[in-house]
N, C-alpha and C positions, 0 to 999 in steps of 0.2 A: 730148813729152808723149804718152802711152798710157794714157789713159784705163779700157781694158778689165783693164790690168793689176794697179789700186787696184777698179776692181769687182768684178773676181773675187778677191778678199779677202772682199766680204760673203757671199757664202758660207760662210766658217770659222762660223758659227752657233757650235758648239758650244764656241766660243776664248773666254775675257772679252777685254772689247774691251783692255786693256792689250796682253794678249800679240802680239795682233792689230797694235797701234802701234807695236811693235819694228822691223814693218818699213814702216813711213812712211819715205820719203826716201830709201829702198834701190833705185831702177829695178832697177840693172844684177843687184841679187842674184834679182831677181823675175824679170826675163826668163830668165836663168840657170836660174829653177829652172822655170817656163813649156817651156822646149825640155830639160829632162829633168835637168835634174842636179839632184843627191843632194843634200838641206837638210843645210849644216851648219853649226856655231856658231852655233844656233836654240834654242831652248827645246824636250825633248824632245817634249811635246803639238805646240807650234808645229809641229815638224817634223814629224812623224807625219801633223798635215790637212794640209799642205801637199800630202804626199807623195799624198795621195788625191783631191787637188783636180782635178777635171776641166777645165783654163785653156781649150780651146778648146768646150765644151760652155757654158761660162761666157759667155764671148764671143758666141759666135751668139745666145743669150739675149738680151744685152746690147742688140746689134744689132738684134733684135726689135724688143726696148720702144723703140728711140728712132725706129725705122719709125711708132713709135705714139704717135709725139710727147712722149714722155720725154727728159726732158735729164738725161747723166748727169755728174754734175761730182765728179771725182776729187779728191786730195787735192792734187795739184800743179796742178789746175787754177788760173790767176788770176782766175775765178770763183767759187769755193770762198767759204764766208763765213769773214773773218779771225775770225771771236769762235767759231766753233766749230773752228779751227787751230790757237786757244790752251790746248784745253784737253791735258789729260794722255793723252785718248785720245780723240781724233774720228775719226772713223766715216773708212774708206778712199775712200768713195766716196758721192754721196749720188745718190737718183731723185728727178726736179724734175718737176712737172707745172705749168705757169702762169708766172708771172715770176720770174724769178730777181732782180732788184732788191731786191725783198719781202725777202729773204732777209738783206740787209746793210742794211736801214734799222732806226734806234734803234727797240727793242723791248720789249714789256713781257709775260710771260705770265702767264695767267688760269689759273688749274686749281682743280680740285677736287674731292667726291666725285660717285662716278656714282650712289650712295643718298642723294640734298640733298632740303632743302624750297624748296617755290614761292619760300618770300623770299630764300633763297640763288642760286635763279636768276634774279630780279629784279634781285638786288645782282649777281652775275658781269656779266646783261644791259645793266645801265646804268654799270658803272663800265669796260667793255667798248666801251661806244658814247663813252664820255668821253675815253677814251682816246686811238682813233682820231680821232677828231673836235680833238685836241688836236693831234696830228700823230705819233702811236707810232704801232707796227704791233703788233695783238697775236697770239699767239702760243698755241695749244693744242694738246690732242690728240684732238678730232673725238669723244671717249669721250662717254658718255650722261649726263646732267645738267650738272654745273655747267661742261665745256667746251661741251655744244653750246650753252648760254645764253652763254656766251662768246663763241663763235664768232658768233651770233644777230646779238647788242649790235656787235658789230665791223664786220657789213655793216649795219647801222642809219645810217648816215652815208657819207660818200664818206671813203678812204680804204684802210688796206692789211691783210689778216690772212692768218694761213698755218697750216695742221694739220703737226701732225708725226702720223705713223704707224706702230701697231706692227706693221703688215703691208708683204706687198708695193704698191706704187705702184698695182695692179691691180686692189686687192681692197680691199674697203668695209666697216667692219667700227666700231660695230655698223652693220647694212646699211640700216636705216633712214633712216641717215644719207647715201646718198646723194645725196639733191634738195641738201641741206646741201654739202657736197662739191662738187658743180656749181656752188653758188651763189658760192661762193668765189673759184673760176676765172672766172666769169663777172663775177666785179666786180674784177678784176686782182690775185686773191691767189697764192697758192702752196699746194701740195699736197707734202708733202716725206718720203721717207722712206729709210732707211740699209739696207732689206732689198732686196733682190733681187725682182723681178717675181714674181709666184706664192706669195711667203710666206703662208702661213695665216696668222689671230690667234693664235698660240699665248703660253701668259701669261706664259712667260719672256721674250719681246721688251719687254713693255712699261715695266717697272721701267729695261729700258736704252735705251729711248728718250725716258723722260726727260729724260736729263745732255742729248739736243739740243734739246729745249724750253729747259731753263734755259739751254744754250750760245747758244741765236738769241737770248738778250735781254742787256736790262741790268737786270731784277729779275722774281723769280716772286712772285705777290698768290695766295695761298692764299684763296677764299670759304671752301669748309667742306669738311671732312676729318673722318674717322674716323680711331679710333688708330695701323691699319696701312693707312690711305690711300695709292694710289703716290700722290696728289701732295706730301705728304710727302715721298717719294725725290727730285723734283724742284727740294722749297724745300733737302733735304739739297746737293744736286748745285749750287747756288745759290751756298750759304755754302761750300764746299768749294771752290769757283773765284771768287769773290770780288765776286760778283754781291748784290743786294741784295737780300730776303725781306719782306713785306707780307703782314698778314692781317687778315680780318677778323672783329671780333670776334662771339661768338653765345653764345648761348644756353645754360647752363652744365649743364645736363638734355638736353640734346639730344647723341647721340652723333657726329653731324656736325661738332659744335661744340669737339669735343676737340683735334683735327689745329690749326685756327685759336688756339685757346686758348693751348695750348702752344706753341706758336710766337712768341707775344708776350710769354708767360713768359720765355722762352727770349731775349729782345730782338729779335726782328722788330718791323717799324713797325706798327702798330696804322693801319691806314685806317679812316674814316669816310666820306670822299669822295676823289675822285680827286687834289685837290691834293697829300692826303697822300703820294700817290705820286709827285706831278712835283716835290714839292720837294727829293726826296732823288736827283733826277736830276743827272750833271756838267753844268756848266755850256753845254761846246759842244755839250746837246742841247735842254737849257732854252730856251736863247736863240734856239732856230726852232722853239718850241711857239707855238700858239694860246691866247689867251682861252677862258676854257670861261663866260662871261656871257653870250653870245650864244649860245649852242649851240642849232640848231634842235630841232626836232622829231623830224626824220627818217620813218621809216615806223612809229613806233613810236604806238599808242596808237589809231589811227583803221582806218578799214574803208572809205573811200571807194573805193581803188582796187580792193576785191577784187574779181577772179571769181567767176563765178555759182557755180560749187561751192564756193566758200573761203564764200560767205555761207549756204546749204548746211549745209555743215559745222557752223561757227560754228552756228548755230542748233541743231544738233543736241546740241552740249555743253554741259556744263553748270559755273557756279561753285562749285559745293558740293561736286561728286564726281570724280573720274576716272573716264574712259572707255575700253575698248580698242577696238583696232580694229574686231576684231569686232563690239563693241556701235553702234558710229559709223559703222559698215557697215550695218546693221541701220536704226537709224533715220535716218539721213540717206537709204540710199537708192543711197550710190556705193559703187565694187566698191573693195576693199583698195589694189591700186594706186593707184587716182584718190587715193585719202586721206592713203597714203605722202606722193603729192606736193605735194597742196593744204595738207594739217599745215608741211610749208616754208612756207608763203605767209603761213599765220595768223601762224606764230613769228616772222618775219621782220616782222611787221606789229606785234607785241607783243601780240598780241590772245592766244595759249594758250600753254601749259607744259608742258611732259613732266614725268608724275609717275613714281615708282618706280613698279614691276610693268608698264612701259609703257603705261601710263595717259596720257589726256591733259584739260584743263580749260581752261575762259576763266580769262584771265588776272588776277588780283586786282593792284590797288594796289602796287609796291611799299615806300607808305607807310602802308599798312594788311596787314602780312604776315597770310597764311593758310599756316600752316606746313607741313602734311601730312607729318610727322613719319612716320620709316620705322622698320618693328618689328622688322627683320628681323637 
């Protein structure tokens, strides 16, 4: 096993991932073409980046990031998760930050748009924590709105959640979401992504790193989507490998509410609550779920434990409006930093919400929705 020789495949960026899985399972053609020889009976593109591929500039790279505590697991690794090996084209090689277990436990992901209203982040947040708390691990992509309330809902209890990314392992993106990120790792999740260390956000990775959102699970739960939402490509890449699609329904005036709508037209399961979702689960994963009757509390809801800046904070926000940084800079008192981090602590508590335009507010009810419906 040669790990460097399935990483330095994610480089090919500019291959679709298909052409890219031609040479899955090929070592000896890779080493071959690693110490110099000529691609051939390859696809003429295929061959072409190969031919430009820099294998050992690739490698010390490689060797960098696992100096840096990145684990990298190729496609012949017996670490590799078997549900993303099953599909048509899994990534060569993946970059792990945190536990790799997370990776092969029954999973469910949460997606949605990054333009949602507060009640959408409510419902991502709590059927999120229901989830987990049942015994899934769920599954997002760390984007703005309805996965970071996903994400949120998921450390809300004890259990397991993991980001997939459209960047490198290295870079945070949006950046805000680093405390987010941290928190993950720090409560035994996974950080996971198919690019190479250094990758920018550029918006063509993200549409294809979906198919490994939907490949770590056994069903994508759509909250709220717009017409050309990725997570759309997601619930697509879902039904396309035979995975199972959950949405939830909204608001028929709301353009969030389209992506969800349609989807249940289209016969996805209609959720209301999370059983809707466990019950359409196979059997050998049913049968080592938990009772969701007793589900605690968790951190959600209360402010006992905060820090003196999260209470701070909190008092500086308000239920009616969104605030930005700046303004919550302003009146509370603390420098942008401190607020980046402390905004984790509130979310995590369930006490505020990201609104679009990067706003932020105290948390409403999610049985009394306050929409804050986006114009844009």
């Amino acid at each position: 096993m040669e790990p460097y020789l399935y990483s330095a495949l994610t480089r090919l960026t500019s291959l679709s991932t298909v052409l890219r899985a031609e040479l899955l399972g090929k070592e000896a053609l890779l080493r071959s073409l690693r110490e110099g020889a000529r691609p051939v009976k390859l696809h003429p593109k295929l061959s072409k980046s190969l031919a430009k591929l820099d294998w050992m500039s690739a490698e010390e790279a490689d060797r960098a990031a696992e100096k840096e505590g990145v684990t990298i697991l190729s496609w012949d690794d017996s670490r590799y998760p078997e549900s993303l090996r099953s599909l048509p084209d899994p990534p060569p090689a993946l970059y792990v930050k945190g536990a790799l277990e997370v990776l092969s436990l029954p999973a469910i992901a949460v997606v949605g748009s990054r333009l949602c209203t507060v009640y959408g982040q409510n419902v991502a947040r709590t059927l999120a924590k229901e989830l987990v708390y049942a015994g899934m691990a769920v599954v997002s992509g760390l984007a703005r709105g309805i996965d970071t309330a996903a994400h949120q809902g998921s450390l809300a209890v004890e259990g397991h959640a993991a980001a997939v990314l459209g960047t490198g392992i290295d870079r945070v993106y949006p950046p805000e979401n680093d405390g987010l990120m941290q928190s993950i790792l720090d409560r035994g999740g996974a950080i996971v992504s198919e690019y190479p260390p250094g990758t920018p956000p550029l918006p063509r990775n993200f549409p294809v790193r979906n198919r490994v959102i939907s490949g770590l699970t056994s069903g994508v739960l759509v909250v709220e989507a717009t017409e050309r939402s990725g997570s759309l490509v997601t619930a697509r890449f879902a039904l396309e490998t035979g995975r199972e699609v959950f949405a939830v329904p909204h608001n028929i005036t709301s353009r969030t509410g389209i992506g969800p709508n349609t989807l249940i037209q289209n016969g996805a399961k209609l959720v209301q609550q999370v059983a809707d979702v466990l019950e359409e689960l196979p059997p050998n994963i049913c049968c080592r779920l938990k009772p969701l009757n007793d589900i605690p509390a968790g951190t959600e809801g209360g402010d006992s434990a905060l820090s003196a800046k999260a209470r701070v904070l909190f008092d500086a926000m308000s239920a009616d409006e969104g605030r930005s940084i700046d303004r919550l800079s302003v009146e509370s008192g603390l420098s942008a930093p401190d607020i980046l981090t402390v905004l984790v602590e509130l979310q995590m508590a369930g006490l505020c919400v990201e609104l679009p335009g990067t706003r932020y507010a105290r948390r409403t009810s999610p049985k009394e929705p306050n929409e804050w419906q986006t114009h844009s």
